[in-house]
C-alpha positions in Angstrom: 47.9 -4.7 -53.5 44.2 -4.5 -53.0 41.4 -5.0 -55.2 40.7 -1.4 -55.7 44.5 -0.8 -56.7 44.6 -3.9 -59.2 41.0 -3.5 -61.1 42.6 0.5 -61.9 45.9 -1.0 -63.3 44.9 -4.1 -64.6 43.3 -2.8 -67.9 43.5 0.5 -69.8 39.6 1.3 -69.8 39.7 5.3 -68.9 38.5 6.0 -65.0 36.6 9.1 -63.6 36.5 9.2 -59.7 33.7 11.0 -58.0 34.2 12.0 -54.6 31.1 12.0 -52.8 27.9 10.4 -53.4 25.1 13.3 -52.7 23.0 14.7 -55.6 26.0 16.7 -57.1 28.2 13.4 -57.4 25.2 10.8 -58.2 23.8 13.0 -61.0 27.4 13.6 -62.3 27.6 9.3 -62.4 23.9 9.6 -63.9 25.3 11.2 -66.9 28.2 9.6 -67.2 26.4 6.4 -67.5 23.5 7.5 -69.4 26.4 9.5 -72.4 29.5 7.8 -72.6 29.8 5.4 -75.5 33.0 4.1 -75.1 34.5 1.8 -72.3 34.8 3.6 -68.8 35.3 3.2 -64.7 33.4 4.9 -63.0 34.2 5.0 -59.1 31.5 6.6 -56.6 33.4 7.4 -53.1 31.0 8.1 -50.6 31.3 6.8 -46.9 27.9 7.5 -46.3 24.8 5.2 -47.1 23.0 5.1 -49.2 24.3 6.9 -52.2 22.4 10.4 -53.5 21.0 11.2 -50.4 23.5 13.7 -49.2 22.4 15.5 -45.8 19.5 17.2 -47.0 17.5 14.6 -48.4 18.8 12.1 -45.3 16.1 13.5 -43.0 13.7 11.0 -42.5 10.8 13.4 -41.2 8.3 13.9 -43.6 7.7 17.5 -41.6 11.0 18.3 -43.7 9.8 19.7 -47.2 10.9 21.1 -49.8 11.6 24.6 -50.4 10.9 24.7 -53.8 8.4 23.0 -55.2 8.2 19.8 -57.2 8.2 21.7 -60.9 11.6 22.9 -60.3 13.8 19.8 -59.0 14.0 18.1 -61.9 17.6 16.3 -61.8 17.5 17.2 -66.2 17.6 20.4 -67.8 15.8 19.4 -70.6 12.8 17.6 -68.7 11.5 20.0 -66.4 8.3 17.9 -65.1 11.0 14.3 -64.9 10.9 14.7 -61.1 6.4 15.2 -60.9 5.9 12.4 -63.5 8.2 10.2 -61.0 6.5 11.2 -58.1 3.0 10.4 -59.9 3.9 6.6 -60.6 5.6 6.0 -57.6 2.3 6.1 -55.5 -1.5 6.5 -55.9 -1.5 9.1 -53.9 0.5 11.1 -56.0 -1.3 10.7 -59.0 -2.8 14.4 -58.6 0.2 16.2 -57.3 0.9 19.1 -59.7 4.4 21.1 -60.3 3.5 23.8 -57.8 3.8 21.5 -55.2 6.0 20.9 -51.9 6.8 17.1 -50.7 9.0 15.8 -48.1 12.7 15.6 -48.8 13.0 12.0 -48.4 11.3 11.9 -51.4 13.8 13.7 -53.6 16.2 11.7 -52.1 14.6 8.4 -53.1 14.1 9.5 -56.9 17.7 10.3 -56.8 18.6 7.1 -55.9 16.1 5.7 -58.8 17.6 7.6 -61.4 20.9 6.3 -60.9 19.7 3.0 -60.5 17.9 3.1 -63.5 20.8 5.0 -65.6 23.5 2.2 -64.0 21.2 -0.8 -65.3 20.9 0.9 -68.8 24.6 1.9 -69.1 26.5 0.2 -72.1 28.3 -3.3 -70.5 31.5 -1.9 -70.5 30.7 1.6 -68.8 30.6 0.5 -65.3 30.2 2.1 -61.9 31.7 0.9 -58.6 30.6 2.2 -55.3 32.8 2.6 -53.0 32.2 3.2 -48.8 35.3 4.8 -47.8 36.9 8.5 -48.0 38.9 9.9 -49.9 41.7 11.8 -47.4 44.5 12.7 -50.5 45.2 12.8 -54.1 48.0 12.8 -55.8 49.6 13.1 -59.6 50.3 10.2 -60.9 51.1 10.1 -64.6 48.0 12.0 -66.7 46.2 11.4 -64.0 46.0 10.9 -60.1 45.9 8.1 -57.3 43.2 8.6 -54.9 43.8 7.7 -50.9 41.2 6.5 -48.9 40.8 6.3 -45.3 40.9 2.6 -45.3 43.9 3.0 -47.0 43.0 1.5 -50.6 44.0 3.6 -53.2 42.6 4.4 -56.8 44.1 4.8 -59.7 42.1 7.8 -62.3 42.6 9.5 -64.9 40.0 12.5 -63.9 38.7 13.0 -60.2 35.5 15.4 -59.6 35.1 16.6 -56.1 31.1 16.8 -55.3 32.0 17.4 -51.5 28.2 19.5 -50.8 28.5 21.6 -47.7 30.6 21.7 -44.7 29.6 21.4 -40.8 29.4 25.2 -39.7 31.9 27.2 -37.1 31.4 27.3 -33.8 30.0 30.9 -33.4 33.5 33.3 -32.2 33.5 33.7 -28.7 36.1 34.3 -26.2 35.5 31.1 -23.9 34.8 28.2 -26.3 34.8 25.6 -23.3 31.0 25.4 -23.5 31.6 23.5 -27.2 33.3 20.9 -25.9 29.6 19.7 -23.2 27.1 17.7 -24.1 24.5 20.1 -23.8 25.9 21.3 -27.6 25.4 20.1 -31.0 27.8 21.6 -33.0 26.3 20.4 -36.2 22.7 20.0 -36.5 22.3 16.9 -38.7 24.8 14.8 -36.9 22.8 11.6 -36.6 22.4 11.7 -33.0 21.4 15.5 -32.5 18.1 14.6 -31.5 18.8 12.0 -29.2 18.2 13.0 -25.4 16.3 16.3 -25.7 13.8 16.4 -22.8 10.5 17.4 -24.4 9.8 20.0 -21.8 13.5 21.5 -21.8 13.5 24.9 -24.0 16.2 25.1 -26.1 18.5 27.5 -28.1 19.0 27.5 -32.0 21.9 29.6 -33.6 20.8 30.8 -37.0 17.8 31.7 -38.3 18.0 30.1 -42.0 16.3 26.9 -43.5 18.4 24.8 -40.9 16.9 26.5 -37.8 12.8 26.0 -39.6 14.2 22.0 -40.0 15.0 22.1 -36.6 12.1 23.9 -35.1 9.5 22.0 -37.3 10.8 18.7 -36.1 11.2 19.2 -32.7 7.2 20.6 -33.3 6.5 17.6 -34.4 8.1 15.1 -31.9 5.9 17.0 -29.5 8.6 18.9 -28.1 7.3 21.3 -25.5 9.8 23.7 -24.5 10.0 27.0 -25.5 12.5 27.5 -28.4 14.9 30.5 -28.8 16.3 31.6 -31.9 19.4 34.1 -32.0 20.7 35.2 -35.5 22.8 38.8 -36.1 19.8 40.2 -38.0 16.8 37.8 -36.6 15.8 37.6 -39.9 14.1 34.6 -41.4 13.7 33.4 -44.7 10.6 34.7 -46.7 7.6 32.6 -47.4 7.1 31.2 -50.9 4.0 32.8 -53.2 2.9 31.7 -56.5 3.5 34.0 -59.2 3.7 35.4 -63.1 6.9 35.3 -64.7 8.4 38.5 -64.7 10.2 39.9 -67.6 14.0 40.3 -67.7 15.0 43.8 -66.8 19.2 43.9 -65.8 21.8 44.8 -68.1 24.4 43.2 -66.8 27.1 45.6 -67.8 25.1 47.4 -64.7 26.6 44.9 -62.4 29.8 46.8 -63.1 29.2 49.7 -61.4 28.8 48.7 -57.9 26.5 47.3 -55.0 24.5 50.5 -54.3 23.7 51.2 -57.7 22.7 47.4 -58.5 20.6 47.1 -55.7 18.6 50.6 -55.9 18.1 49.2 -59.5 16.5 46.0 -58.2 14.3 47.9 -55.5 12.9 50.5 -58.1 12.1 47.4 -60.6 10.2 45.7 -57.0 8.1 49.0 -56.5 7.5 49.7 -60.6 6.6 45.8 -60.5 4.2 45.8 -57.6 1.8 48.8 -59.5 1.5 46.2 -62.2 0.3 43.5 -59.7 3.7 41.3 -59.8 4.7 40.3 -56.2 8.7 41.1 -55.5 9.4 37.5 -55.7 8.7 37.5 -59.9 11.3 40.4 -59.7 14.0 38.0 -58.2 13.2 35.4 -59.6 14.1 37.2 -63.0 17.4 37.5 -61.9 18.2 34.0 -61.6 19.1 33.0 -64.7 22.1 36.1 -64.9 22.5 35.8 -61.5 26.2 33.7 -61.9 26.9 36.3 -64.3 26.4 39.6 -62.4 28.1 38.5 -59.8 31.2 37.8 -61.9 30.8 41.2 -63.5 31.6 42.7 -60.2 34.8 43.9 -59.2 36.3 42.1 -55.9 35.9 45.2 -53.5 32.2 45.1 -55.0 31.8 41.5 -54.0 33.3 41.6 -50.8 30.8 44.9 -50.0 27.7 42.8 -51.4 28.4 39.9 -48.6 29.3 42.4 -46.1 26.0 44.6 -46.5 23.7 42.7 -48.7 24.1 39.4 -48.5 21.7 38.6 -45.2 19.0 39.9 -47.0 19.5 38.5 -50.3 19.6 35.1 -49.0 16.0 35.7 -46.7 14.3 36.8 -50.2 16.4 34.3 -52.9 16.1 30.9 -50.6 12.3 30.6 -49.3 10.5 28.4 -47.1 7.3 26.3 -48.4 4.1 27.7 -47.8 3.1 24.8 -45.0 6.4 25.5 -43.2 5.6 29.1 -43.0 1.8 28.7 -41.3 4.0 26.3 -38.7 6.3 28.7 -37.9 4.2 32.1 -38.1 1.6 29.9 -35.4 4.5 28.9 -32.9 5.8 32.3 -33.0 2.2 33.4 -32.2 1.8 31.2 -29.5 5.5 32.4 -27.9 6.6 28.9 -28.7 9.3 30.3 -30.5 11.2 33.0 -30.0 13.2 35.2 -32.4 16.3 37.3 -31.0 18.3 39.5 -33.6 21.7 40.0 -31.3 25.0 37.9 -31.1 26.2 35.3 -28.1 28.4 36.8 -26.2 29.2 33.9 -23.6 27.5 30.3 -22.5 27.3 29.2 -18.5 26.6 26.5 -17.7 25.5 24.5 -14.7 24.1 20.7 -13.3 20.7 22.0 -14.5 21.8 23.8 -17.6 23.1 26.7 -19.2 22.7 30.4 -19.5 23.3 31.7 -22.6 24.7 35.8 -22.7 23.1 37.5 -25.7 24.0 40.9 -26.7 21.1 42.8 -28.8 21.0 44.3 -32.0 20.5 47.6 -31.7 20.5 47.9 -28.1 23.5 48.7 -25.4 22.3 46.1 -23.1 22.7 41.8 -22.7 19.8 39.4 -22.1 20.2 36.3 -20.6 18.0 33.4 -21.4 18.1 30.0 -20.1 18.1 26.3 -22.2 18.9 23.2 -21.8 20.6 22.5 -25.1 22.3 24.8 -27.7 22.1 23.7 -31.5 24.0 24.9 -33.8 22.3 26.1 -36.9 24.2 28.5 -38.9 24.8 28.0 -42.6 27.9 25.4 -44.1 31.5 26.9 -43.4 32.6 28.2 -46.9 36.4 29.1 -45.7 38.2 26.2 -46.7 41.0 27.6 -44.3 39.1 26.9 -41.2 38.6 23.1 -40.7 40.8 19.9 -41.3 38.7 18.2 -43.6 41.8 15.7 -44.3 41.4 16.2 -48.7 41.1 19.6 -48.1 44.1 19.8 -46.2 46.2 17.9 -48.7 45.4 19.2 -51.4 46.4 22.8 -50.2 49.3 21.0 -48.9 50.5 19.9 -51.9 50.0 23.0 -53.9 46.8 21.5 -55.9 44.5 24.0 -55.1 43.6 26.9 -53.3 40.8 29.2 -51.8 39.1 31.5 -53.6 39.3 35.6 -53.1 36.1 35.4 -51.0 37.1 32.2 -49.2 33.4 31.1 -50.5 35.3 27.7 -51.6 37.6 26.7 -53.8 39.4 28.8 -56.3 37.9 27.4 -60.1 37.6 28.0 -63.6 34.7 28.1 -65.5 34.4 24.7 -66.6 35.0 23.9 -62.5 38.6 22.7 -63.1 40.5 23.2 -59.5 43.0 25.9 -59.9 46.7 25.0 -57.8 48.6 27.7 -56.0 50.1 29.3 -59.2 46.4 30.0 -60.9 46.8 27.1 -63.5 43.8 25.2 -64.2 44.3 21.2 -63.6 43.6 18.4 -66.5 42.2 16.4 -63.9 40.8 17.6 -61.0 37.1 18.8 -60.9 34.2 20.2 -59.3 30.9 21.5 -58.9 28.1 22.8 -56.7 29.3 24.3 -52.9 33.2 24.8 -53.6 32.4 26.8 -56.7 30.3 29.4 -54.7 33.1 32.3 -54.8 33.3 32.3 -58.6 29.5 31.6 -59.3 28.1 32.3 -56.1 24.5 30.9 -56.9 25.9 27.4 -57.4 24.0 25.2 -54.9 20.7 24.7 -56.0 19.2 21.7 -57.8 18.7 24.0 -61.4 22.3 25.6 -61.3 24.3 21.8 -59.8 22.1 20.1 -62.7 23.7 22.3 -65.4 26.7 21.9 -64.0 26.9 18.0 -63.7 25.6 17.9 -67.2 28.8 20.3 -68.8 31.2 18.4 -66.4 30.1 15.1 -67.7 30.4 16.0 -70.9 33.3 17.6 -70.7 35.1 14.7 -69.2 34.1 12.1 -71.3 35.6 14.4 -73.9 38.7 14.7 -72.1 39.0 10.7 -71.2 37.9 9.8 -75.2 40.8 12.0 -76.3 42.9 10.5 -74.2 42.6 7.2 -75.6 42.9 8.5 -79.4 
């Protein structure tokens, strides 16, 4: 029996397990820590370290910013400036920095890190928190609560378990000759830890996607010095808007209008943009307006209405609703000018390759015709795989396995309640498994930003204490 195994059975102190240690599970410990006031156990699984970093604020190039600015990542609801004032003591160079603007990511990451730091040394004595290095690959009932395998083979005894799994590596784009993804001239996922390694700094080279992941990947091979030409190939060759300072703009949806359809929702939001614009607000105030309701339309809309809105709308929601910072967008706009990089709307239709590299088969948008260009290393760059169904992530696979959860409609995630209790096979909403942020994004669909995870670690962590304190009564 090992440590693990023995410090879960050996007293009856109630124990929440958190699996993974990003931003959605270290803020979910933060709160534990900082609002239970009774015994607890709280165990942090994350194989990754250090803990709260997650991938996106892993990066260590300080050419990776922000895309929102410093005002609005805040890890507290209620203290919408906590993340500034941390950045102004940390340095003396930050003593001027104001909410409106960007800083590396690294930076997030590290005041992450210090919050739970601080929140663990001023936890009561007996509300503890045990990080663990390992993953979890299984859970299983056990009693009124569940034992929790890890790939080391330690197991865990809990009485609640909250899944803050973050995003998923994407697919390999759907091709009918997928021998190309097993060379070395391919990164399937762009933050694996090596996927810069070996890039010659002359060799041009092919991104797939066209989202935040492609500007993180052209801005830091910009700023190794990389010298190749870079190609971009995306189904719409659309890329994400630049951010703009702007006036708050009044609420103008009734969300009972979300229950009409699509069409009519979004001809509601483009007259709103053009009565906006002869009152000097920039479109960006208009959707911004929407975010708070934004969880809410979308669960005003019928399925069919859904599934239309990601078949039709959804590219061009995402290029206006998730923006680049203002310094990333000078970057870019300058390396497109100077044919540095290249942006192809179209789809890959086959890869060749060779000793000296690889042709890539591009079919246009638009046009009845192929292109060809020629790289020396393909990166994939497309957004997280959302359908649960189409990877082994061992957890995932046991737990639809065994029947304790499912996918959502959408295959966005996984299928939830409200209060982000995991819903099994027959629709019933578990006691003890949780979860928040990315595997929530079919019922919530705007669920995986810092403001809508930070409300959402917050009601989990109360609710759970709740649960765990009534437990022992």
């Amino acid at each position: 029996m090992n440590k693990i195994h023995k410090i879960s059975n050996a007293t009856s102190i109630p124990t929440i397990a958190i699996v993974g240690g990003g931003f959605s599970g270290a803020i979910v410990a933060v709160h534990l820590l900082e609002h239970a006031n009774s015994p607890l156990d709280i165990k942090l699984i994350e194989r990754r370290n250090p803990i709260g970093l997650g991938v996106a604020y892993s990066t260590p190039f300080p050419c990776h910013l922000l895309n929102v600015p410093v005002g609005k990542m805040s890890a507290f609801p209620d203290l919408p400036n906590h993340f500034l004032y941390w950045l102004q003591e940390r340095s003396p160079r930050l003593e001027n920095l104001d909410a409106t603007a960007y800083v590396p990511r690294f930076l997030f990451g590290e005041y992450v890190q210090a919050i739970l730091a601080r929140a663990e040394s001023h936890a009561r004595t007996d509300v503890t928190l045990q990080r663990i290095a390992d993953e979890a690959i299984s859970i299983q009932p056990h009693l009124e609560g569940a034992i929790v395998k890890l790939q080391s083979g330690k197991t865990i005894r809990t009485d609640k378990v909250i899944l803050a799994l973050g995003n998923f590596p994407p697919s390999d784009p759907a091709i009918s000759d997928r021998s190309f993804y097993s060379s070395k001239r391919y990164i399937s996922y762009a933050w694996a830890s090596d996927a810069f390694d070996d890039i010659d700094r002359d060799d041009p080279v092919l991104l797939i996607g066209s989202g935040l992941t492609m500007l993180d990947w052209a801005i830091a091979l910009h700023d190794k010095g990389h010298m190749g030409k870079i190609y971009v190939v995306s189904r719409h060759g659309l890329l994400p808007n630049r951010h703009q300072a702007t006036f708050p703009y009044p609420p103008f949806l009734d969300i009972d209008l979300a229950a009409l359809n699509t069409r009519t929702l979004l001809k509601r939001v483009r007259r709103e943009v053009e009565a906006a614009a002869t009152q000097g607000h920039d479109w960006r105030a208009v959707i911004d307006s929407l975010r708070p309701i934004t969880q809410q339309i979308w669960q005003a809309l019928p399925i069919e209405e859904k599934r239309r809105f990601l078949r039709h709308v959804r590219p061009y929601w995402e290029v206006h609703r998730h923006r680049m910072a203002p310094a990333i967008s000078e970057a870019i706009a300058t390396m497109r000018n100077l044919h540095r990089l290249v942006i192809c709307a179209g789809c890959i239709q086959a890869f060749r390759e060779d000793a000296d590299g690889v042709d890539v088969l591009i079919r246009k948008r638009s046009y009845a015709e192929s292109t060809v260009i020629r790289v020396g290393r393909v990166i994939n760059c497309t957004g997280p795989e959302c359908d649960y169904r189409k990877f082994q992530h061992p957890l995932i696979a046991a737990l639809f396995r065994s029947g304790l959860s499912r996918p959502d409609l959408l295959h966005l995630g996984l299928d939830v309640a409200d209060n982000g209790a995991i819903l099994d096979t027959q629709g019933t909403a578990s006691q003890v498994l949780f979860t928040l942020g990315s595997p929530c994004k079919g019922n919530l669909w705007e669920t995986t930003a810092v403001p809508e995870i930070r409300q959402q670690a917050a009601a989990i962590a109360r609710e759970l204490l709740a649960l765990v304190k009534t437990g022992l009564s």
